[in-house]
N, C-alpha and C positions, 0 to 999 in steps of 0.2 A: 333851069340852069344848074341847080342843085343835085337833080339828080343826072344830068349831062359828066357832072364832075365825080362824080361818088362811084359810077355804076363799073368803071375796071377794078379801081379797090375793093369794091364792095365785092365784086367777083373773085381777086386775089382772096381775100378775108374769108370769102366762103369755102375755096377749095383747101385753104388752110385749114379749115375745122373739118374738113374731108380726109385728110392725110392719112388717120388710123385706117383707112380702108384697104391700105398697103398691106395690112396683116394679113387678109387674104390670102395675098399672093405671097409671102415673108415665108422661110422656111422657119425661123424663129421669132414664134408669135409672142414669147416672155417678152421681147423686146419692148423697153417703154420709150424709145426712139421719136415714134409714130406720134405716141400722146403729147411728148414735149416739145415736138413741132406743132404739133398743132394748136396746143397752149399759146406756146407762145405768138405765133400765128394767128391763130385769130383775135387774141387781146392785145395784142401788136395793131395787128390791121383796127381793130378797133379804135385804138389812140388813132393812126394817120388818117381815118377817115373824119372825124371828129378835128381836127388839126387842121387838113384842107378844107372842112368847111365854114371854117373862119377865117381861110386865106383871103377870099374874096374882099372883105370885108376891109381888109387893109390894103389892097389895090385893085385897079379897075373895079371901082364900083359900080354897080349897076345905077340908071336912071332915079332909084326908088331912095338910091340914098343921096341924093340931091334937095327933097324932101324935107322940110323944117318941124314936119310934126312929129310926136312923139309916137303915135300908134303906128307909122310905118314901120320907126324902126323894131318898134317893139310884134309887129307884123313878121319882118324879118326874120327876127333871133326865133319867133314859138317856130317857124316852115323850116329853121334850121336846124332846131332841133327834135323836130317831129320827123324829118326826113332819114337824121343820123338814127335814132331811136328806134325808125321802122323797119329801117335796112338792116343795122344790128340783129334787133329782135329775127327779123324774118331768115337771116343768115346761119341764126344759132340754132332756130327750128330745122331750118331744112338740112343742116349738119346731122343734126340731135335724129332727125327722121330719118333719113337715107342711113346711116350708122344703124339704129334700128330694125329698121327692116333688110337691111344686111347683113345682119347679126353681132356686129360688134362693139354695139352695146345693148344690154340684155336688159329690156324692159322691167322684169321683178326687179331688178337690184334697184332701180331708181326711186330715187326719194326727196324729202322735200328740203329734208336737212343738209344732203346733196348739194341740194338744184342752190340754195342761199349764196352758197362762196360765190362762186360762179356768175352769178345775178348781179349779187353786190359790187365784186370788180366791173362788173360792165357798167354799172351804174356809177361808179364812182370815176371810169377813165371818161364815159359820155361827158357827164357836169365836170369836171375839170379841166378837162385837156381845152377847152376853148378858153380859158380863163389864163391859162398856159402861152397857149399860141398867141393871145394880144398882149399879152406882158413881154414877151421873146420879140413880138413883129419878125417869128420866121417859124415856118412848119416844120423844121429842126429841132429850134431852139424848145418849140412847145413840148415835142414831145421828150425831148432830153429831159425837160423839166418837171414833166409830169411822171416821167419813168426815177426819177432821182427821190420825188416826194414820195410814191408810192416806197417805195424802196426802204426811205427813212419812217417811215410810218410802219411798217414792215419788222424795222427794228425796233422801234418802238413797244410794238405788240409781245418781239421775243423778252425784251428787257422786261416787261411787264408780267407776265406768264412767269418767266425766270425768278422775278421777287414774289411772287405765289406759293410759288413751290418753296420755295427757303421760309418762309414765314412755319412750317407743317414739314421739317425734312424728313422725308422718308428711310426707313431702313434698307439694304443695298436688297432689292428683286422685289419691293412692294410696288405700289403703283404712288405716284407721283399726285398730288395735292391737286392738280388741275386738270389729273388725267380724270378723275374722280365724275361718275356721271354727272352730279346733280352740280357741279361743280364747271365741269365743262359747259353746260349748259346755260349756265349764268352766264359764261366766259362768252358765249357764241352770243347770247342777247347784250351783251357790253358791246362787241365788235361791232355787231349790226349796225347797234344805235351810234357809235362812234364812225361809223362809215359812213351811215345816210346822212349825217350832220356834216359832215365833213364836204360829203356830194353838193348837197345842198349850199353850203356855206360858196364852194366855190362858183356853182351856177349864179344866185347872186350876185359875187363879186365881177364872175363873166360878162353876166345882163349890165350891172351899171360900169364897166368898161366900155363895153362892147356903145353903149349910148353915149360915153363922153367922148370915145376918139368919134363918134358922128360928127356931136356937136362939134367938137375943134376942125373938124374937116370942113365942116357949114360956114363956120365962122371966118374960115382962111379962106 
């Protein structure tokens, strides 16, 4: 059923991480048009897919959440989110490869400090945005609200960066306090650790939502 519901989005979501492949054909390949659709496009489609798969959950439920034990439901949530997780993953691969062996994007340049941003957002709209969608009780609501959080969180990052550098002002044409390698570097294992905890905080908070509108549904 899971993947009955997922696999048109998951298809839109794919050919969105396809789009740079327009540059082929583009007579102006500078264009970063291509890349910004597809950014947002697949980490787009990644929220809605992740958003619809906790629609279910708040109507038309299936037989399974009729259910009074707790290992169903908790049966449930691991196939819903091992299904979102696989399809993502499997989506950003076959982007990442077709792109590749098209050529536009050029395997040397790839790295691993790269590949983190990139990971960590998908990681952090997967574990959220369900946690999102059953506080909203609407597949709108969820992602408005997980596209707002990230956003604020987002500033957060610049105002914190921003009192870095003022701490250390630069003279006008030096390089900035946080542009500084060994400095950046710190900055990029802060984020990390400030993301995945974040990720995580929310998948918890999802998992024991996600169990108590059960229970209230059991009990009514």
């Amino acid at each position: 059923q899971e993947v009955r519901l997922l696999f048109l989005p998951w298809c839109l979501t794919t050919f969105a991480g396809l789009v740079p492949l327009t540059k082929i054909f583009s007579t102006d390949e500078r264009s970063d048009l291509p890349e910004g659709i597809a950014v947002f496009g697949f980490f787009g489609g990644a929220a809605i897919l992740t958003a619809l798969a906790f629609r279910p959950a708040q109507r038309n439920r299936p037989p399974a959440f009729l259910s009074g034990e707790g290992i169903n439901r908790r049966k449930i949530w691991s196939e819903k989110m091992a299904v979102l997780m696989i399809g993502i993953v499997c989506a950003g691969l076959l982007a990442c490869l077709v792109q590749t062996a098209l050529g536009t994007i050029v395997w040397r340049e790839f790295s691993v400090q790269n590949a983190v941003e990139p990971v960590l957002l998908v990681i952090i709209i997967v574990c959220s945005t369900g946690f999102w969608t059953l506080l909203a009780r609407s597949i709108v609501g969820g992602i408005i609200l997980t596209g707002a959080v990230q956003l604020l969180l987002y500033l957060l990052l610049i105002l914190f960066v921003a009192a870095i550098d003022r701490m250390a002002p630069a003279s006008p044409g030096a390089t900035r306090l946080s542009h500084l390698p060994e400095v950046h570097s710190a900055l990029s294992w802060v984020v990390v650790g400030f993301g995945l905890s974040y990720a995580f905080l929310m998948l918890w908070l999802g998992w024991r939502r996600f169990a108590r509108m059960e229970l209230q549904n059991e009990s009514a």
